[in-house]
N, C-alpha and C positions, 0 to 999 in steps of 0.2 A: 446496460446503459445505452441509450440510443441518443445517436448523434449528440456525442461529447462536444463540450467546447474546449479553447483552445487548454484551460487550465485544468480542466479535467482530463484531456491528454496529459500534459506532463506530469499531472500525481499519478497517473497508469504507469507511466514510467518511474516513479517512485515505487510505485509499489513493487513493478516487476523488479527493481533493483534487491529489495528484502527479499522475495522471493529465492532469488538468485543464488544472493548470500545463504539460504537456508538450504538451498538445492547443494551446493558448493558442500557444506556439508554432512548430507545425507549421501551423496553420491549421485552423478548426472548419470548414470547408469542405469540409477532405478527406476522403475516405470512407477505410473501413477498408483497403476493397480495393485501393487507391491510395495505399496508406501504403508506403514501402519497404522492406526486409526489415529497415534499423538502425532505422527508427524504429519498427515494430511491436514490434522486440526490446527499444527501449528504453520502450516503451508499457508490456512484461508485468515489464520489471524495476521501473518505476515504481509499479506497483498491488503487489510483491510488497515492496518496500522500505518503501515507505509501509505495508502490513499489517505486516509485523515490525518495524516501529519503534516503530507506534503496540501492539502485544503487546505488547513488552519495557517500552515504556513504562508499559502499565496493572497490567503484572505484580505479585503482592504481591510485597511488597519481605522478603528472608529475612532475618534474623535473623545477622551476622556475627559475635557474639562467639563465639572460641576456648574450648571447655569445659574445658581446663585451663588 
């Protein structure tokens, strides 16, 4: 991502929050390289779920009345 704006900064920070939590129980001990291929994989769904949660979430909100 280059030159994030502001809302894309704080779903970064969402996501590294999921992250976190999954680090939290894997163990912050482990290094990357000794992570196993499920938990690596669930390491990159965690940062990518936590970014589109926290988008959808900041997204403006449209407008649903039917025009006719």
């Amino acid at each position: 991502m280059i030159d994030p704006d502001a809302r894309e900064r704080q779903a970064l920070q969402t996501a590294m929050k999921f992250m976190g939590e999954l680090m939290a129980e894997i163990g912050w001990a482990t290094r990357f390289n000794e992570l196993s291929a499920e938990q690596a994989r669930a390491l990159a769904e965690a940062a990518i779920d936590g970014f589109q949660e926290a988008m959808a979430a900041s997204a403006p909100k449209t407008d649903m009345e039917i025009p006719f």
